[in-house]
C-alpha positions, -999 to +999 in steps of 0.1 A: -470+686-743-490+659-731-516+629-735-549+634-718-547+596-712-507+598-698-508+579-662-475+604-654-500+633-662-503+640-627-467+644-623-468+671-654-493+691-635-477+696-605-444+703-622-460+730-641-481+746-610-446+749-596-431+770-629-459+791-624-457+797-588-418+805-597-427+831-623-420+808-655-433+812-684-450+781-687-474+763-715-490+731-715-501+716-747-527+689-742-537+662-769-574+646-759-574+607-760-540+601-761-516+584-740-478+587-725-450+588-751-478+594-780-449+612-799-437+576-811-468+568-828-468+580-861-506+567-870-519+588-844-550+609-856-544+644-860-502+638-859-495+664-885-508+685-860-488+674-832-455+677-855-466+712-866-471+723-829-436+706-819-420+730-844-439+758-834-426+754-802-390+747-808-386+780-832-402+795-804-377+790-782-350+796-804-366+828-810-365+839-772-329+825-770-315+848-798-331+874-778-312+866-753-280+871-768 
């Protein structure tokens, strides 16, 4: 997840180029207008969203880990 407006959003890009040259399986969500750390602003437009997609992703990946087991 990140802000279209993050100044670290370089960083995020490469980091996930390099999961995906490694075979990862990779996403990156990406929120228009917004900037780094926008998950501490609660009067954020469209934050129900955001919160909804956060725990989409985390039973996600608790999905995948009891897979695993």
């Amino acid at each position: 997840m990140i802000g279209e407006k993050d100044p670290l959003g370089d960083d995020c890009w490469r980091f996930l180029e390099k999961l995906v040259r490694l075979k990862k399986d990779v996403k990156m969500y990406v929120y228009r207008h917004l900037p780094h750390a926008f998950l501490s602003y609660d009067h954020i437009a469209g934050f129900e969203m955001i919160i909804g997609d956060s725990i989409a992703m985390i039973k996600e990946l608790f999905a995948l880990a009891e897979c695993d087991l």
